[in-house]
PQR file with spaces between the fields and no chain letter, atoms N, CA, C, O and H, PARSE charges and radii, in Angstrom:
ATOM       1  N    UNK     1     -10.131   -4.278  -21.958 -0.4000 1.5000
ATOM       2  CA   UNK     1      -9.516   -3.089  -21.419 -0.0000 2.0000
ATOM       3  C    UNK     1      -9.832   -2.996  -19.930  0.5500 1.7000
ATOM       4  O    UNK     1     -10.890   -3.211  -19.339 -0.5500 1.4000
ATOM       5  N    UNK     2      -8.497   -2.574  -19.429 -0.4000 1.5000
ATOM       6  CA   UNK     2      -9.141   -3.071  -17.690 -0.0000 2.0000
ATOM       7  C    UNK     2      -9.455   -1.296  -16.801  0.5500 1.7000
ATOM       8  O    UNK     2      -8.866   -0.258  -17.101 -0.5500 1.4000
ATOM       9  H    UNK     2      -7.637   -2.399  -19.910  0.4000 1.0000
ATOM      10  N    UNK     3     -10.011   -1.376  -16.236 -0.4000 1.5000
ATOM      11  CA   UNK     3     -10.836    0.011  -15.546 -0.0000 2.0000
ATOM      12  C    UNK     3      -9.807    0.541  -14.913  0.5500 1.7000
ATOM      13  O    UNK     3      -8.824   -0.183  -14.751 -0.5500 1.4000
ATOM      14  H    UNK     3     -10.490   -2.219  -15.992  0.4000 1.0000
ATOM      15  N    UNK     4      -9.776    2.035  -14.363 -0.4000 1.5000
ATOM      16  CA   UNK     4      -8.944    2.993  -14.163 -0.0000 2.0000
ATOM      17  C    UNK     4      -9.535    2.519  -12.890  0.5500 1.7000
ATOM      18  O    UNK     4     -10.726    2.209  -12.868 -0.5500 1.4000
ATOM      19  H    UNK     4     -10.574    2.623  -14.495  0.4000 1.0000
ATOM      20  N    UNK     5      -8.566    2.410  -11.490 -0.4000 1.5000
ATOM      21  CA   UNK     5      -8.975    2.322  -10.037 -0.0000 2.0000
ATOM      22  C    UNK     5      -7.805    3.236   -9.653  0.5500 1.7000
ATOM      23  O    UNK     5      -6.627    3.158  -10.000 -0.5500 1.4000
ATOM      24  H    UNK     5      -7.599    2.662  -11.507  0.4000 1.0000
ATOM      25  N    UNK     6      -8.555    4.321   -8.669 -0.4000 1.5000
ATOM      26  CA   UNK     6      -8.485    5.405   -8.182 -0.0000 2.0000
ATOM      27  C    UNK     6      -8.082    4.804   -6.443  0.5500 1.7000
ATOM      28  O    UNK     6      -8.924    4.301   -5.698 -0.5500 1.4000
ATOM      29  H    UNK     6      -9.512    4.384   -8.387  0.4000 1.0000
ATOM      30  N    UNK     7      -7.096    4.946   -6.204 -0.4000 1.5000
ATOM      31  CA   UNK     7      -6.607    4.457   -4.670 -0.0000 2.0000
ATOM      32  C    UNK     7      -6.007    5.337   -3.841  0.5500 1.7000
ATOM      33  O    UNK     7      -5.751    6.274   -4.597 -0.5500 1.4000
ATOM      34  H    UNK     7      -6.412    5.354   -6.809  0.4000 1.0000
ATOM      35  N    UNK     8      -5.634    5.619   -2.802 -0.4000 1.5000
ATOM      36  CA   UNK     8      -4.789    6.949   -1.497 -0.0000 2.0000
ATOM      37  C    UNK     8      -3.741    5.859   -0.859  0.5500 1.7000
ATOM      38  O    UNK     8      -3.689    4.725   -0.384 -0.5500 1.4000
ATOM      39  H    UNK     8      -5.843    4.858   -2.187  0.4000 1.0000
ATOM      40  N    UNK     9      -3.127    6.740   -1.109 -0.4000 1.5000
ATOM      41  CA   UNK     9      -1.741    6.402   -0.599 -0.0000 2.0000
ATOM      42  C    UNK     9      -1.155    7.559    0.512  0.5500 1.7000
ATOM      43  O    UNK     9      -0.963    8.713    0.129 -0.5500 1.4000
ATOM      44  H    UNK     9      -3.169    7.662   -1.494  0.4000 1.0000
ATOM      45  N    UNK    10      -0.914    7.187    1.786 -0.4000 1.5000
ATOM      46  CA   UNK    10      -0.782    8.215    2.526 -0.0000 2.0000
ATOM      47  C    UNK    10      -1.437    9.734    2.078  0.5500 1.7000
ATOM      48  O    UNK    10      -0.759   10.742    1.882 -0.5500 1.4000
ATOM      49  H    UNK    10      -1.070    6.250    2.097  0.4000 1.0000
ATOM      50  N    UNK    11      -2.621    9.660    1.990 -0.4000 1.5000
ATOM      51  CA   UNK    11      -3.580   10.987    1.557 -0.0000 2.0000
ATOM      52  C    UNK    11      -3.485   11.376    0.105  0.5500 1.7000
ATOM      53  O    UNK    11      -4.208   12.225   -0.417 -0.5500 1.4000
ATOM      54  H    UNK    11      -3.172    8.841    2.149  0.4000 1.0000
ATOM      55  N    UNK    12      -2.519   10.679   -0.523 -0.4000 1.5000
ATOM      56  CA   UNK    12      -1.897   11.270   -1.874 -0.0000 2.0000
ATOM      57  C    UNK    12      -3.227   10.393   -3.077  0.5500 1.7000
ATOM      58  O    UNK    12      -3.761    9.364   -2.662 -0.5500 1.4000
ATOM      59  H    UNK    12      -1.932    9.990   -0.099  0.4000 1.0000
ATOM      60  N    UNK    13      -3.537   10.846   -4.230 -0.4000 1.5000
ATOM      61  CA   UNK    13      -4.927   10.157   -4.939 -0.0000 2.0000
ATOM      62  C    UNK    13      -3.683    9.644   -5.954  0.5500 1.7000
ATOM      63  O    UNK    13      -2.784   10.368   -6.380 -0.5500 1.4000
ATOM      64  H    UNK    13      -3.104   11.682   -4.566  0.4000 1.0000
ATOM      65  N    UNK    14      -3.832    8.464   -6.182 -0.4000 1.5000
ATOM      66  CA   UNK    14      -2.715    7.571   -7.521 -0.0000 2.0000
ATOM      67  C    UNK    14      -4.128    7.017   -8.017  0.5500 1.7000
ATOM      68  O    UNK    14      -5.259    6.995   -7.533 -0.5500 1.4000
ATOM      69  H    UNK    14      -4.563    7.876   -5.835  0.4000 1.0000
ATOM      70  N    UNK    15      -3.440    6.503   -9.407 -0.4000 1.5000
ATOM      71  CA   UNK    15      -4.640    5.639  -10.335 -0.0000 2.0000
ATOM      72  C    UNK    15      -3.405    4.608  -10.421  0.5500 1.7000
ATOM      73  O    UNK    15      -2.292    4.656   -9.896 -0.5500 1.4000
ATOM      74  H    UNK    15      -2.521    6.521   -9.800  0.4000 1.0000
ATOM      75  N    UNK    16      -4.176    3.381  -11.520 -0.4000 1.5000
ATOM      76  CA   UNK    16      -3.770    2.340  -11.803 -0.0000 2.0000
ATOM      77  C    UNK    16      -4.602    1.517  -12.559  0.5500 1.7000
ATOM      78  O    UNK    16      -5.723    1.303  -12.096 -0.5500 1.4000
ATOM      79  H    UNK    16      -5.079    3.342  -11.946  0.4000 1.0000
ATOM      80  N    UNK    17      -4.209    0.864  -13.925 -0.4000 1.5000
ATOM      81  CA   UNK    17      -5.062    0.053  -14.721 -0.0000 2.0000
ATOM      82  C    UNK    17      -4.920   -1.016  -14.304  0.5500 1.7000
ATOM      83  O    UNK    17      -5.945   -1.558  -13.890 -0.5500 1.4000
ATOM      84  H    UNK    17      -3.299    1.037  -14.301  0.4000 1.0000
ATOM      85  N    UNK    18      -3.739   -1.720  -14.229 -0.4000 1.5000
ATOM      86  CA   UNK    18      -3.206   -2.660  -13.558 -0.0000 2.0000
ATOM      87  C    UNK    18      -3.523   -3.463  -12.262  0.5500 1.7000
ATOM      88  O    UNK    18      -3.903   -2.582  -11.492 -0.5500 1.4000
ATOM      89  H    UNK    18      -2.906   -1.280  -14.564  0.4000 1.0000
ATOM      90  N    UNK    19      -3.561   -4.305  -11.788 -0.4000 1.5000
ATOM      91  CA   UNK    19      -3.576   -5.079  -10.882 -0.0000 2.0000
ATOM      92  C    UNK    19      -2.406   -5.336  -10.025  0.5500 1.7000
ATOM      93  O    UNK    19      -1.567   -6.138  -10.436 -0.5500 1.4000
ATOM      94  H    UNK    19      -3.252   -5.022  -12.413  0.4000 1.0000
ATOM      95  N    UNK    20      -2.187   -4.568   -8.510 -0.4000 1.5000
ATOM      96  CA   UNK    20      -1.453   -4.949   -7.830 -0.0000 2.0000
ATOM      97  C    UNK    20      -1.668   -4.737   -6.716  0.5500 1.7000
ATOM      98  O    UNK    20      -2.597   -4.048   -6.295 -0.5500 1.4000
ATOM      99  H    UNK    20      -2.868   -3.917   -8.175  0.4000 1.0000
ATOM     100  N    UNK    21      -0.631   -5.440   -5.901 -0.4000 1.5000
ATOM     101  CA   UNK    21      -0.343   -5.692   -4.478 -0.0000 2.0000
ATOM     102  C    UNK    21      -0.255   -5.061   -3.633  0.5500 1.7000
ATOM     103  O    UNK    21       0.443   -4.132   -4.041 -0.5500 1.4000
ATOM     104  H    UNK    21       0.124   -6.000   -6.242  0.4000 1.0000
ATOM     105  N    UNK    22      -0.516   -4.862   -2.530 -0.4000 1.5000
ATOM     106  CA   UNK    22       0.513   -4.307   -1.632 -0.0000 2.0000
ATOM     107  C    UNK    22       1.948   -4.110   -1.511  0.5500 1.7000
ATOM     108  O    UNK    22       2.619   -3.093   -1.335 -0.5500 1.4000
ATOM     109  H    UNK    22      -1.083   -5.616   -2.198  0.4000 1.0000
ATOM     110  N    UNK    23       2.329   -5.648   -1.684 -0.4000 1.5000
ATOM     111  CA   UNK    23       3.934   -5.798   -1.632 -0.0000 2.0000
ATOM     112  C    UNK    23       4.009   -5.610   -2.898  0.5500 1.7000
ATOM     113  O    UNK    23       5.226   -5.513   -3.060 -0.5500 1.4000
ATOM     114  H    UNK    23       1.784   -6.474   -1.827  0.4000 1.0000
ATOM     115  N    UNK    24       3.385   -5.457   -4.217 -0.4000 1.5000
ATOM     116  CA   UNK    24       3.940   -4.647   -5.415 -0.0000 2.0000
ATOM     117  C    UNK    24       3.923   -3.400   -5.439  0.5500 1.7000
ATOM     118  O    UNK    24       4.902   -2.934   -6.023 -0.5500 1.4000
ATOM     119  H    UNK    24       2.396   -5.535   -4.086  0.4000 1.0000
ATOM     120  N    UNK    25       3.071   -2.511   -4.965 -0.4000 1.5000
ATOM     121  CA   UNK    25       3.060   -1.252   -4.096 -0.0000 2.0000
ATOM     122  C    UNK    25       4.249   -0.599   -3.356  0.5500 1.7000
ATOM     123  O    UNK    25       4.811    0.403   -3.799 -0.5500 1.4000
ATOM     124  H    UNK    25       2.276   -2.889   -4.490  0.4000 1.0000
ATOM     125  N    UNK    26       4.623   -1.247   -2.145 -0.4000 1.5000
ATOM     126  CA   UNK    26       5.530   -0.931   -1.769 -0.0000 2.0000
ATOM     127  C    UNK    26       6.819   -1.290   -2.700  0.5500 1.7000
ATOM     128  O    UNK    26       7.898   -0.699   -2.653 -0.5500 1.4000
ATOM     129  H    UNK    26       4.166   -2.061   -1.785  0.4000 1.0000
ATOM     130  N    UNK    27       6.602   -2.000   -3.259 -0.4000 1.5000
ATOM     131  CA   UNK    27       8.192   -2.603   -4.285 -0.0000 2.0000
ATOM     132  C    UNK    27       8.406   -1.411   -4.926  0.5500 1.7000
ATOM     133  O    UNK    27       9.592   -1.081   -4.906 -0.5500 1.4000
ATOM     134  H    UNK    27       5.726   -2.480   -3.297  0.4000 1.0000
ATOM     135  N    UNK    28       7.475   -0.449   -5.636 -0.4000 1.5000
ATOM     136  CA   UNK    28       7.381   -0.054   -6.722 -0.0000 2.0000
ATOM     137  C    UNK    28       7.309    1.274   -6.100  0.5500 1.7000
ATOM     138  O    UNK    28       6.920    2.173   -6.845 -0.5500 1.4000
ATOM     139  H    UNK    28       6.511   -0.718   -5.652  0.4000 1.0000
ATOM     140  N    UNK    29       7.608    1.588   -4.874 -0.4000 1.5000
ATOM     141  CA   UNK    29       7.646    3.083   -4.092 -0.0000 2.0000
ATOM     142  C    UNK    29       9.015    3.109   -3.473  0.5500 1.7000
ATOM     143  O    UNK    29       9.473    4.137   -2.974 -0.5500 1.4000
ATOM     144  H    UNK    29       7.925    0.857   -4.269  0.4000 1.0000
ATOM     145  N    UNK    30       9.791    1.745   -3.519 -0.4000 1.5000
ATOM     146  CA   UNK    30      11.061    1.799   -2.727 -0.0000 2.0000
ATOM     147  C    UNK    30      10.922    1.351   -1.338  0.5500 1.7000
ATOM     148  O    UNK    30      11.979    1.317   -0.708 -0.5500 1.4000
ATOM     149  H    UNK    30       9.419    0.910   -3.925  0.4000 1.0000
ATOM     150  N    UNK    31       9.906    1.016   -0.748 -0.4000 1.5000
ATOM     151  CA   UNK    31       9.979    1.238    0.546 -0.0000 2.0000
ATOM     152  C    UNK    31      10.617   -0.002    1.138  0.5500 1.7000
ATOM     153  O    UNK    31      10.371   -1.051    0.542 -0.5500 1.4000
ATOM     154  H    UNK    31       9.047    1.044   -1.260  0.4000 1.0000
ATOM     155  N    UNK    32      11.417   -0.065    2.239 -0.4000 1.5000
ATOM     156  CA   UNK    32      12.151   -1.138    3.335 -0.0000 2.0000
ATOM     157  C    UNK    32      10.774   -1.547    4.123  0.5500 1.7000
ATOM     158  O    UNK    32      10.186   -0.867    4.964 -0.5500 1.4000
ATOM     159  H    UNK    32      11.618    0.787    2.723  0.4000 1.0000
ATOM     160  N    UNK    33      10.374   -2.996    3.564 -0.4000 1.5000
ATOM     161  CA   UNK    33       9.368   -3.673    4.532 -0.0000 2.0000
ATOM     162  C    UNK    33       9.466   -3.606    5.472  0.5500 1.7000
ATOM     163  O    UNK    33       8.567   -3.429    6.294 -0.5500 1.4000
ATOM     164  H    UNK    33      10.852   -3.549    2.881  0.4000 1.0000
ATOM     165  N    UNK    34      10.893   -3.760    5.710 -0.4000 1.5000
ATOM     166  CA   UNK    34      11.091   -4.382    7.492 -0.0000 2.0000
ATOM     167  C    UNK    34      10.866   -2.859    8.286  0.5500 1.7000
ATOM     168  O    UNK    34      10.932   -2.865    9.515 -0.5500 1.4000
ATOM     169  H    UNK    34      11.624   -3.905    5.042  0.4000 1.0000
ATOM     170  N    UNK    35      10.703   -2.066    7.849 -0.4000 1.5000
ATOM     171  CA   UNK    35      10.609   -0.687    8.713 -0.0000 2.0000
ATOM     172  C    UNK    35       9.384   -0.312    8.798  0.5500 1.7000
ATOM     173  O    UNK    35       9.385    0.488    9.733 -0.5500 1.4000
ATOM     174  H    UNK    35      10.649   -2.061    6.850  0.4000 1.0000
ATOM     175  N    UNK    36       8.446   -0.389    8.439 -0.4000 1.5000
ATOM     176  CA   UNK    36       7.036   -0.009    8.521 -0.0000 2.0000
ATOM     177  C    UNK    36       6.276   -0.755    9.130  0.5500 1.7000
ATOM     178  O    UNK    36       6.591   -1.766    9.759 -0.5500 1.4000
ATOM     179  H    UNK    36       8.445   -1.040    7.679  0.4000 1.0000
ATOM     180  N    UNK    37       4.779   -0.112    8.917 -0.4000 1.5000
ATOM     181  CA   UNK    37       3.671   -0.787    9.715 -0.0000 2.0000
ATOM     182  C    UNK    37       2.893   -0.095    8.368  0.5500 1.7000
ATOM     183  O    UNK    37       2.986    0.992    7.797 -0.5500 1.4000
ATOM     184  H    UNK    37       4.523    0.708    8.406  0.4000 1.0000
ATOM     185  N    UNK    38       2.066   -1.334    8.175 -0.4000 1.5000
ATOM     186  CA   UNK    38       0.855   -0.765    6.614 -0.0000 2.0000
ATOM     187  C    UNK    38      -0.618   -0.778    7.548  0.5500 1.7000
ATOM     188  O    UNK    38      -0.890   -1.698    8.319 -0.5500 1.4000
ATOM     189  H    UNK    38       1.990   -2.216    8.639  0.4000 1.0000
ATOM     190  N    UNK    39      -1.500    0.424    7.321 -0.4000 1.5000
ATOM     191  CA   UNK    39      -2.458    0.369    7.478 -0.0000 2.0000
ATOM     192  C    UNK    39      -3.133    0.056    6.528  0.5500 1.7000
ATOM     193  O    UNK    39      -2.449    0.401    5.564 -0.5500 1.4000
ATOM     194  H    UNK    39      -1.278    1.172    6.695  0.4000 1.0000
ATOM     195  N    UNK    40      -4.375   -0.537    6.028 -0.4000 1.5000
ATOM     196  CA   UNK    40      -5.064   -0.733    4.727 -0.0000 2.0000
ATOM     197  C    UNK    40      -6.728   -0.623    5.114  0.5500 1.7000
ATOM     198  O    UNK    40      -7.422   -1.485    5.652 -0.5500 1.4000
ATOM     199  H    UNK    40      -4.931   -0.816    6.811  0.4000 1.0000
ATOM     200  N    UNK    41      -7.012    0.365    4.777 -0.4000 1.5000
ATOM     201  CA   UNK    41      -8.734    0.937    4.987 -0.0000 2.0000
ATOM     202  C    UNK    41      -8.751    0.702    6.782  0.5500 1.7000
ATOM     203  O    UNK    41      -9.435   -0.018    7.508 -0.5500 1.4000
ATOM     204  H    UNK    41      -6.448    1.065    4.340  0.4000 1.0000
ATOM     205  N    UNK    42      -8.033    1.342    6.956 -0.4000 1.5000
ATOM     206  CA   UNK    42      -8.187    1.547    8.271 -0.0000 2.0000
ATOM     207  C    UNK    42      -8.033    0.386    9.506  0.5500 1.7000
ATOM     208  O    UNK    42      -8.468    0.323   10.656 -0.5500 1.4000
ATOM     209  H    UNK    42      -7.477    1.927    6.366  0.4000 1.0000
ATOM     210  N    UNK    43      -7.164   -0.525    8.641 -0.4000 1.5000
ATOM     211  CA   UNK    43      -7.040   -1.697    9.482 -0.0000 2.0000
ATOM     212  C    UNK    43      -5.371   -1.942    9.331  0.5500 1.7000
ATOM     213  O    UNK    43      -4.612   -1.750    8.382 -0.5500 1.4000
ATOM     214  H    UNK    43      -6.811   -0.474    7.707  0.4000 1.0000
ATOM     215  N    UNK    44      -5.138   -2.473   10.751 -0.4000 1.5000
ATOM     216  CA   UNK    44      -3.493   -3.038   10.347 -0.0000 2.0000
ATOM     217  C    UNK    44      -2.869   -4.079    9.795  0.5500 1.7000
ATOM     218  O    UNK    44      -2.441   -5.003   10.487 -0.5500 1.4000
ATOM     219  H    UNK    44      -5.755   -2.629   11.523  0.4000 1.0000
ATOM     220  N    UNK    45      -2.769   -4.045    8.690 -0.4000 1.5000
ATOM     221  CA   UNK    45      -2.440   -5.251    7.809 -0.0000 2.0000
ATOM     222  C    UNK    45      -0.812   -5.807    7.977  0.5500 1.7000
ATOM     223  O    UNK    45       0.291   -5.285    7.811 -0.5500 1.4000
ATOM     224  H    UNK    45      -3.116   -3.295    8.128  0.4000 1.0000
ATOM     225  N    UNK    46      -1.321   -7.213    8.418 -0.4000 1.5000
ATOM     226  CA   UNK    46      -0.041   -8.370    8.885 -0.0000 2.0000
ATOM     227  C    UNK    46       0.826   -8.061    7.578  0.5500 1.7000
ATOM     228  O    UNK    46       0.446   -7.278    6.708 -0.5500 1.4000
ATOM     229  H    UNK    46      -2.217   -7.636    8.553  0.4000 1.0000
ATOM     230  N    UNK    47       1.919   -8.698    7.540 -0.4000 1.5000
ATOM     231  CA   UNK    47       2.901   -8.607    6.640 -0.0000 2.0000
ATOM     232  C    UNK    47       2.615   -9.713    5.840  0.5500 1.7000
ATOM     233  O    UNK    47       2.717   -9.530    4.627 -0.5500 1.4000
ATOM     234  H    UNK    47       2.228   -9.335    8.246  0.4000 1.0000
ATOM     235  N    UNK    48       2.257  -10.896    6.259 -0.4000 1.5000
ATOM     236  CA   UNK    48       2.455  -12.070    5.883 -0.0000 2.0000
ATOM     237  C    UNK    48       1.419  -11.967    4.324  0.5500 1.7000
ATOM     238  O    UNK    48       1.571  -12.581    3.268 -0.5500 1.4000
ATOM     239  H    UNK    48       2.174  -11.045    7.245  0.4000 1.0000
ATOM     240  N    UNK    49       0.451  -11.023    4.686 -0.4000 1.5000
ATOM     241  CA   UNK    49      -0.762  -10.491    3.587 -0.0000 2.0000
ATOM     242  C    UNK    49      -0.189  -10.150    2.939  0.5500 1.7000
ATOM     243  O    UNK    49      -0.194  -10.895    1.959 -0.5500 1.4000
ATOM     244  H    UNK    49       0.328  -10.525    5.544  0.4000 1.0000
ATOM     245  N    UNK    50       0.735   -8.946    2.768 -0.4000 1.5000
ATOM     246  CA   UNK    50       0.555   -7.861    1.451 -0.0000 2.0000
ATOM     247  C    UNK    50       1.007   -8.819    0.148  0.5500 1.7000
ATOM     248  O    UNK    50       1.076   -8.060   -0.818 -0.5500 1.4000
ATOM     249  H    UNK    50       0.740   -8.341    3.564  0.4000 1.0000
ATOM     250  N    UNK    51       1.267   -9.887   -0.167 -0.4000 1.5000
ATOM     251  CA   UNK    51       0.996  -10.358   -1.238 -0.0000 2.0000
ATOM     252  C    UNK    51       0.063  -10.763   -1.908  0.5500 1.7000
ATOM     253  O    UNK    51       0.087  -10.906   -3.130 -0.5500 1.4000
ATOM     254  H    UNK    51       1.211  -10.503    0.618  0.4000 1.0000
ATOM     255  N    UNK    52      -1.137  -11.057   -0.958 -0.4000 1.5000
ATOM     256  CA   UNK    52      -2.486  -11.242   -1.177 -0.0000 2.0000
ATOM     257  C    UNK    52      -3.683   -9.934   -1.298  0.5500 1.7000
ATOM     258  O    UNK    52      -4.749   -9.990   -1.910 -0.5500 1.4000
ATOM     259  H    UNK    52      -1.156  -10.940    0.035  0.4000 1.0000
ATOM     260  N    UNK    53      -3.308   -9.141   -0.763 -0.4000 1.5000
ATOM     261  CA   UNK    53      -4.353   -8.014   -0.970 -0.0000 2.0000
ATOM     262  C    UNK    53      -3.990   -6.944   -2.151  0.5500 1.7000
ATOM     263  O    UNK    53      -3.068   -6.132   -2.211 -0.5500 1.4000
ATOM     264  H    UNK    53      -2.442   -9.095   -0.266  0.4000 1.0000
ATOM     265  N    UNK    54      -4.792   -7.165   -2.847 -0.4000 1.5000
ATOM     266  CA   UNK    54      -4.791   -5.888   -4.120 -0.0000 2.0000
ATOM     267  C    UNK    54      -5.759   -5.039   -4.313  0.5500 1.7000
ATOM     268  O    UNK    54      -6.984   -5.160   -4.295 -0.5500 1.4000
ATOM     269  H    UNK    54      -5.542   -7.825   -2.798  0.4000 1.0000
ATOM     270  N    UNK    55      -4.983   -4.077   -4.519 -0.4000 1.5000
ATOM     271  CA   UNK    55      -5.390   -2.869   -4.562 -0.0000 2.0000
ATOM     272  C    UNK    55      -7.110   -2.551   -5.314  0.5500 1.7000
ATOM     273  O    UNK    55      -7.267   -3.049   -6.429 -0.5500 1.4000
ATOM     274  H    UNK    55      -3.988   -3.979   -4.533  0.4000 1.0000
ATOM     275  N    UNK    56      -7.868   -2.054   -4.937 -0.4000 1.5000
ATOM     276  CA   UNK    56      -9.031   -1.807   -5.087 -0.0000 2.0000
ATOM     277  C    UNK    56      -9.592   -0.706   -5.397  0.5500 1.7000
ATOM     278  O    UNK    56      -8.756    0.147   -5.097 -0.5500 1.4000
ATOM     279  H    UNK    56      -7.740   -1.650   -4.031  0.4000 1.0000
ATOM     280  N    UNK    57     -10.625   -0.123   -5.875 -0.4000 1.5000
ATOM     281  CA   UNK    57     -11.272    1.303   -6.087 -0.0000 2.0000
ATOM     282  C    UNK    57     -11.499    2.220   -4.415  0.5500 1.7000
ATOM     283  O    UNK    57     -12.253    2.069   -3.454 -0.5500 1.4000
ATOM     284  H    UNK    57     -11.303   -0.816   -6.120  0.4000 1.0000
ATOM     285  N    UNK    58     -10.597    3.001   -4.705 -0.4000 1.5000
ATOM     286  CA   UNK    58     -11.186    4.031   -3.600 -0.0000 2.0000
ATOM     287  C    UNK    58     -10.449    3.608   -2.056  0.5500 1.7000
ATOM     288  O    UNK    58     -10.826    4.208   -1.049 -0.5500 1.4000
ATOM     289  H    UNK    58      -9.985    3.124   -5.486  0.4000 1.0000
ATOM     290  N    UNK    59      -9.406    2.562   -1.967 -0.4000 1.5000
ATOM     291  CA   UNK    59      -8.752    1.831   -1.168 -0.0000 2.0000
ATOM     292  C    UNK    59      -8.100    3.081   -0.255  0.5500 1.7000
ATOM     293  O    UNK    59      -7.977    4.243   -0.642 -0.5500 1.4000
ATOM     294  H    UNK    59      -9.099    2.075   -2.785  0.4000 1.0000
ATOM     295  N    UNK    60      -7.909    2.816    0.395 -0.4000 1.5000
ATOM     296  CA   UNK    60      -7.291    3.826    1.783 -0.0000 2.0000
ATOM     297  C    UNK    60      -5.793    3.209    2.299  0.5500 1.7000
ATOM     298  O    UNK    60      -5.936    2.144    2.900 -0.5500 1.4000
ATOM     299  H    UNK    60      -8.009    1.872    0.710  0.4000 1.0000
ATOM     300  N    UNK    61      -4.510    3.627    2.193 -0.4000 1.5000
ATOM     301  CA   UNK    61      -3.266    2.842    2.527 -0.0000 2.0000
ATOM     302  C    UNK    61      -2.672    3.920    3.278  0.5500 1.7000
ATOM     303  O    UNK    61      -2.768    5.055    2.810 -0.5500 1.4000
ATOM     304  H    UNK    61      -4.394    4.492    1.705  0.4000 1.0000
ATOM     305  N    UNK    62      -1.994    3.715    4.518 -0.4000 1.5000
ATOM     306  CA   UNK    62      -1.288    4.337    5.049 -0.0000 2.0000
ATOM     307  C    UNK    62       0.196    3.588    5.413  0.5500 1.7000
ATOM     308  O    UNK    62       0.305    2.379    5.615 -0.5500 1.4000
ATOM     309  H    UNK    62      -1.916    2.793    4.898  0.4000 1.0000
ATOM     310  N    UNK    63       0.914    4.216    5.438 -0.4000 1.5000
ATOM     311  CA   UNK    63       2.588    3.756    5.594 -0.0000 2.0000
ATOM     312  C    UNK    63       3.526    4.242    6.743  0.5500 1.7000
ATOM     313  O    UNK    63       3.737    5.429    6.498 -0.5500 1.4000
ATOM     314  H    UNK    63       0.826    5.198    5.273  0.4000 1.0000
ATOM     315  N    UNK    64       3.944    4.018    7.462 -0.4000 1.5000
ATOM     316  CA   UNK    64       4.476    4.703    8.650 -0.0000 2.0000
ATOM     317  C    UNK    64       5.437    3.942    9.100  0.5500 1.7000
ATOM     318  O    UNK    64       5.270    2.927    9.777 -0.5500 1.4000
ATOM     319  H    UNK    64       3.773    3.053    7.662  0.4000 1.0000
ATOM     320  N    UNK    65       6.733    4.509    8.658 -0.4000 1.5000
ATOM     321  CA   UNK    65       8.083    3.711    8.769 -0.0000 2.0000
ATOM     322  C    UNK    65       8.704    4.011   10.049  0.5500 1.7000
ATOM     323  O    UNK    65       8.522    5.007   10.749 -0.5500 1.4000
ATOM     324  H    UNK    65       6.869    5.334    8.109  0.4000 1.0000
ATOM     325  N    UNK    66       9.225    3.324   10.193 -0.4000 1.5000
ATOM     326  CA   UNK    66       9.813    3.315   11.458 -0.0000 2.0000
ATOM     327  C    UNK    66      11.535    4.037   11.508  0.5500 1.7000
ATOM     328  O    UNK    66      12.263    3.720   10.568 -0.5500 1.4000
ATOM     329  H    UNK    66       9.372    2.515    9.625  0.4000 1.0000
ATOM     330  N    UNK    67      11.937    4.688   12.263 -0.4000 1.5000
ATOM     331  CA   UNK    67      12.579    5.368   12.612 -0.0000 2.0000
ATOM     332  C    UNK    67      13.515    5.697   13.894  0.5500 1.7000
ATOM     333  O    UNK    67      13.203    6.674   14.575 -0.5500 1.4000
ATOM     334  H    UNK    67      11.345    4.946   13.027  0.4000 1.0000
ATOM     335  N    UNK    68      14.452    5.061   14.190 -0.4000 1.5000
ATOM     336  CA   UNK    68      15.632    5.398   15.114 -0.0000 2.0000
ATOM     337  C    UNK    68      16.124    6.184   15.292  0.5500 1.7000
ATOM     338  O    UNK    68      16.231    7.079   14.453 -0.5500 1.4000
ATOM     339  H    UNK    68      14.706    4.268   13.637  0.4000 1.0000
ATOM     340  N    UNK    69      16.697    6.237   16.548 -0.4000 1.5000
ATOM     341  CA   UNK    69      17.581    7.074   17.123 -0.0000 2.0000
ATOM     342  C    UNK    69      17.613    7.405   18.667  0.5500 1.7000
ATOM     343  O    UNK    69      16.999    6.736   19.498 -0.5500 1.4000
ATOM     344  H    UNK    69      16.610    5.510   17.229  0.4000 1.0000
ATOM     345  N    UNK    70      18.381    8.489   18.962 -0.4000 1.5000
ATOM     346  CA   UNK    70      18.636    8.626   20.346 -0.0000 2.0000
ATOM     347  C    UNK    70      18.719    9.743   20.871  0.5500 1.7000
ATOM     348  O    UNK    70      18.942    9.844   22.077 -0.5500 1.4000
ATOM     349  H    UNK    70      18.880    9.032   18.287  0.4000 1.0000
């Protein structure tokens, strides 16, 4: 049986038994990669990563999409 991990998502508290990604994260929130910038525990995480970093106890994620106009 795999442990309940407690993670923040833009300030918001989510759980998860499961094991996932970043880029399963964002898959699974909708979000357009190409528009954002991911922070992850307070660091700016490359793109080329979020398939490699999973989600952890107590993890810190911030999301900040990008936005046009004139």
């Amino acid at each position: 049986m795999s442990k309940i991990k407690t993670f923040f998502l833009n300030g918001q508290e989510y759980y998860t038994y499961s094991t996932i990604s970043l880029l399963d994260l964002l898959n699974y929130f909708n979000y357009n990669s190409s528009l954002l910038v991911l922070e992850y525990n307070n660091f700016v995480c490359n793109k080329k990563n979020w398939n490699r970093i999973f989600i952890s106890e107590n993890d810190k994620i911030e999301i900040v999409t990008i936005v046009g106009g004139g």
